[in-house]
Structures are given as C-alpha cells and as structure tokens.
N, C-alpha and C positions, 0 to 999 in steps of 0.2 A: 504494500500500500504506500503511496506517494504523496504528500502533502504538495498541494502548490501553495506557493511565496506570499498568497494572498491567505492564504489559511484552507482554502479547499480541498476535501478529502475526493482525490481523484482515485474511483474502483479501478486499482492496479493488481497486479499478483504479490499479494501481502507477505510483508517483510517477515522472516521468522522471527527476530529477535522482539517484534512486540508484540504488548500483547492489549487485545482492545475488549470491552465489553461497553455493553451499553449498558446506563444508571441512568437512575431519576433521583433529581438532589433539587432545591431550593436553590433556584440562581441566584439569588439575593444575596446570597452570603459572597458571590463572587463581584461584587461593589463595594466600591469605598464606602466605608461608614461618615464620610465628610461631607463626599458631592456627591453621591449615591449614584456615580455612573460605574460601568462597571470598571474592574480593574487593570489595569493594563501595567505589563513590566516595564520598568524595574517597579515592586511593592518595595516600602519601608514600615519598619514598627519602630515604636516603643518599646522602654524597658517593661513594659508589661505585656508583650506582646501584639499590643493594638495595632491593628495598619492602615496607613493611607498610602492614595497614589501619589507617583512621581510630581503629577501637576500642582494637586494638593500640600504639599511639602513644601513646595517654591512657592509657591502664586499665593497663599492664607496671610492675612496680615500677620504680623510679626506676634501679637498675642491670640494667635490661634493656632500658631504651631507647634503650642504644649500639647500634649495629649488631655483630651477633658472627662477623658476616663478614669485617669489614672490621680491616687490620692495627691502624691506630689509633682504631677505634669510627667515633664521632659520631653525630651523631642523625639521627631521620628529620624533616627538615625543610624540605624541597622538597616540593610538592605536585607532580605529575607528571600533568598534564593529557593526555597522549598514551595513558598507559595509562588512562586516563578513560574516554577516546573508544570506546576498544576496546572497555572494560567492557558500555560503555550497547549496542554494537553487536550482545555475540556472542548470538545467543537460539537455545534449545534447545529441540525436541519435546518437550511434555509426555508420559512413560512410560507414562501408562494409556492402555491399552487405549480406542480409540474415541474422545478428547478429540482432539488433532488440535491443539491451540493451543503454536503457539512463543513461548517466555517467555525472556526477559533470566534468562539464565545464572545470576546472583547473585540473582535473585528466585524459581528454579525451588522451591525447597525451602517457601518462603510457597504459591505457586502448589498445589502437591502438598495442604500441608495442606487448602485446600477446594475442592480440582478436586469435582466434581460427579459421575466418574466413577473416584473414589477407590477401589480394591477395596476391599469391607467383607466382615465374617467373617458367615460363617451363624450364625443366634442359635439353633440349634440344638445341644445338647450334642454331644461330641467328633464335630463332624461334620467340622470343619476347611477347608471349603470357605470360597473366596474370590473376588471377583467384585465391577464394578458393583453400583450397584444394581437397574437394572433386569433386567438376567441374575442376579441372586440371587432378585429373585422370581422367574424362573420356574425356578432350582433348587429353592426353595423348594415352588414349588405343584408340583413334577412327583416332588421325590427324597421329598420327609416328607411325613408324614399333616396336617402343620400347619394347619389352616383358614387359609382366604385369602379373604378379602374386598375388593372394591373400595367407596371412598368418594368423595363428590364434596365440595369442600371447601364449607363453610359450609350444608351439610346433615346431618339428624341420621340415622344408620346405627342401627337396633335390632337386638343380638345377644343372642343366647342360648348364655351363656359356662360349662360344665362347669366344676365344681366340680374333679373330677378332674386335668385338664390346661386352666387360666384361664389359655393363650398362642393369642395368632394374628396371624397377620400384615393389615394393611393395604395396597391398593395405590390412590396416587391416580392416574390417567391423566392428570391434567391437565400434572402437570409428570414424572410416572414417576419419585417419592417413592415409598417403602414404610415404612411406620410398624409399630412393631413394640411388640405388645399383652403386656404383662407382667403376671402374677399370682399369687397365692399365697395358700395357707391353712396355719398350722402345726399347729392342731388343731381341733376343731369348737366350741371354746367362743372361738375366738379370731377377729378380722375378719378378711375376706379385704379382700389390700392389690390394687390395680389400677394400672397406668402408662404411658404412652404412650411410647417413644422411637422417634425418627425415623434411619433407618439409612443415614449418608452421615456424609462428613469431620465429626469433630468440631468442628472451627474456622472451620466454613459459615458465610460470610455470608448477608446475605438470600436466601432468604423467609426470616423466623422462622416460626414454629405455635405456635399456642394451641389445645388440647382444651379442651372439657368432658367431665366423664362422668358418669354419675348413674343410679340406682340406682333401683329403686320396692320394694316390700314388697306383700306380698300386700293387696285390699281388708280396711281393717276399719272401723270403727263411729264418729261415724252413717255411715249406707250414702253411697257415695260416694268416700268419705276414703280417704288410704292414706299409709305414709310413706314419706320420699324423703331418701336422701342425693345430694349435688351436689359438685362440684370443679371449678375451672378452672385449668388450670395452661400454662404454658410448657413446650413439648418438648424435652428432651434431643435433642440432636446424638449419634450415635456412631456408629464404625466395628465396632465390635466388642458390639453390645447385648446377648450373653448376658453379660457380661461388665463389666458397665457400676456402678460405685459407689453402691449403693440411695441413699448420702448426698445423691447430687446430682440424686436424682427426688422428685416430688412424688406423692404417691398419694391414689388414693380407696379410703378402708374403708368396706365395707359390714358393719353389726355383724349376729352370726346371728342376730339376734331379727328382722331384715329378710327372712332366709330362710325360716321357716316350717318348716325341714326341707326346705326343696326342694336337689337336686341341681345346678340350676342359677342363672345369676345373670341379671336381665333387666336388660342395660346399654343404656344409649344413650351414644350418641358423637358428638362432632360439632367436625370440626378444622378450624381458619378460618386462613389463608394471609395472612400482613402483609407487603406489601410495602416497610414505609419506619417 
C-alpha cells in the first residue's frame, strides 16, 4: 500500500511491514484543545502533558501560552513525537459520495476543498439541488429545459445562443467537467456580457481551462467582410456558478450593432485543457 504526498491511500499491493486495521475513535480528541482545529505536526505539550499545535504555541498572546490546565502553567515546550506518529497514521474516507480516497485526518478538510467529486449547486435558480459533477449534468439535462451541449476540448463548438435565456451548460466526456455558459442583456441598447465557469471545487488544482469565444456580425461590405469580437480568458472554478462574483469572471461583449436585430447570438467556443 502506497500513501501519496497529499495523504491519499492509493489501493496498491500492501506493504508487508505494516500493518493496518480499521477503528472507530472520537476525532475530537485529535484537535487542539486551544483552536479546536485538528492537529497537525509538529504537537507540543506541557509538563503535564497537555498539547497544542505548532500555530497555537507561536501565534497565542504571550499570556496564553501557559498551559491553563495545569496548577502552575508552563509552556508548551516538548515536542511530543509519539502523538506525531499517530497524526501522520490516522486517515479518513473522503465524504463525497463516489471518491473512495483515505486522506491523513488533519489534511481531510485541504483534500475536500478540491476533491473532484465535491457536490456542486445547480446553476439553476432556487433549484437547490446538489450533486457531483457528473450526476449534476444529468440532473441538469433530465430536470431543466437548460440546453446541454457536449465539447471536445481544443475544438471549436458553434452555438446559437437566445437572446432571451444566453445560459447552457457544457459537458466534456473526456474528463466529465461541465462548464457552465453565463449571459446576459440588461437592455437592447446595451452589450450582451458572455462567460464560461467551470462547475467543481473552487480550489481545483490542475487541469486549468482557457476558453475562447467570439462572436461574428452579420456579412457587410466589401462583400466578404464581416465583424468579429474575440476573448480568451481563464475559467473560473466554482461550486456554486449561479452564484458566482461577476468580479472574478472575465467576459465577452458582443455590442448590438453586431446583432443586426437578430434574436440570436452566433458564438463559437473553444476550451483547451492545461495540464502543467
């Protein structure tokens, strides 16, 4: 059995020298009795034994890092290697649904923020539905009217995006991402804004995504021509994309003299996968 760097227990062909069982213990006692997060190495105690964490020790004002357990104080200043051992040893089921990876205790809460199978919110209003990503698309494409489209990544997708309702969702099969298609008009003299956010833990590490998107205008003169707005932007991460900070997205305007009066928008898209 093989631990990765992150804390994950990767089902390997198990080491002989250890030896593993599974217990049910009170996690609480593996928390600092200060900040009540959990513990994390290096522990220190007291001469009475008491412990707090590393952060704990440093960061407490200077009259709170006697111990307030103990009759005559003192500090924490043993490092306590035994409850170390432990720390590194105890690892817990990731909670979502479907993930399956046991993470080092004191790392679950890192872990959670970009599990891959982090439930994310429907971007559809008061729908309140929660779920993977991949069983959101298919609440998505089964419970809303939503448009649903599949893309293949570093190829370009042409839609034709309603004026009315500028929302649909994305799904890529390669990795079972759903990217979730934002837009808007506040009046007819005003650009319609467009945005890409991708619907999984905010705090995902790789893959990044990079969209394009871009726009064309009806043919005009000389014959041939026509114009064209473009955007390349970096995807938003989010768990919750109805919901999601306009601040922290990048958009493509299409201005209405590009529409001509038409009711719809002819977008292309095209979302390329970085792995490094």
């Amino acid at each position: 059995m093989v631990v990765h760097e992150e804390g994950e227990i990767m089902q390997t062909e198990q080491d002989p020298t250890m030896e593993l069982s599974k217990v049910s213990m009170d996690l609480t006692v593996l928390h600092c009795p200060l900040c009540l997060r959990p513990l994390t190495p290096p522990v220190y105690e007291c001469k009475g034994g008491h412990l707090a964490c590393a952060d704990c020790r440093v960061e407490c004002p200077e009259n709170q890092r006697q111990c307030q357990k103990c009759e005559r104080g003192g500090g924490f200043d043993v490092r306590n290697m035994m409850v170390d051992s432990v720390l590194s040893s105890v690892r817990v089921e990731c909670p979502h649904e479907g993930c399956g990876l046991y993470v080092t205790y004191h790392k679950l809460a890192d872990h959670q923020s970009v599990c891959l199978l982090a439930p994310c919110k429907c971007p559809v209003p008061v729908c309140g539905y929660e779920g993977p990503p991949p069983v959101l698309y298919h609440h998505i494409s089964t419970t809303h009217p939503m448009p649903v489209h599949r893309i293949q990544y570093g190829k370009v997708l042409q839609l034709q995006v309603p004026l009315s309702e500028p929302r649909l969702l994305l799904f890529a099969e390669e990795d079972r991402h759903a990217f979730f298609l934002v837009g808007g008009v506040l009046d007819i003299r005003a650009p319609i804004a467009m945005s890409v956010v991708c619907i999984r833990a905010g705090a995902s590490p790789l893959p990044h995504y990079v969209a394009k998107l871009w726009a064309n205008g009806p043919p005009g003169e000389p014959k041939g021509t026509t114009d064209a707005v473009k955007v390349e932007m970096e995807v938003t991460s989010s768990k919750d994309p109805g919901d999601i900070d306009v601040q922290e997205l990048t958009f493509l305007t299409v201005p209405p003299k590009l529409m001509a009066g038409a009711k719809l928008v002819s977008l292309h898209i095209q979302i390329d996968k970085l792995t490094s």
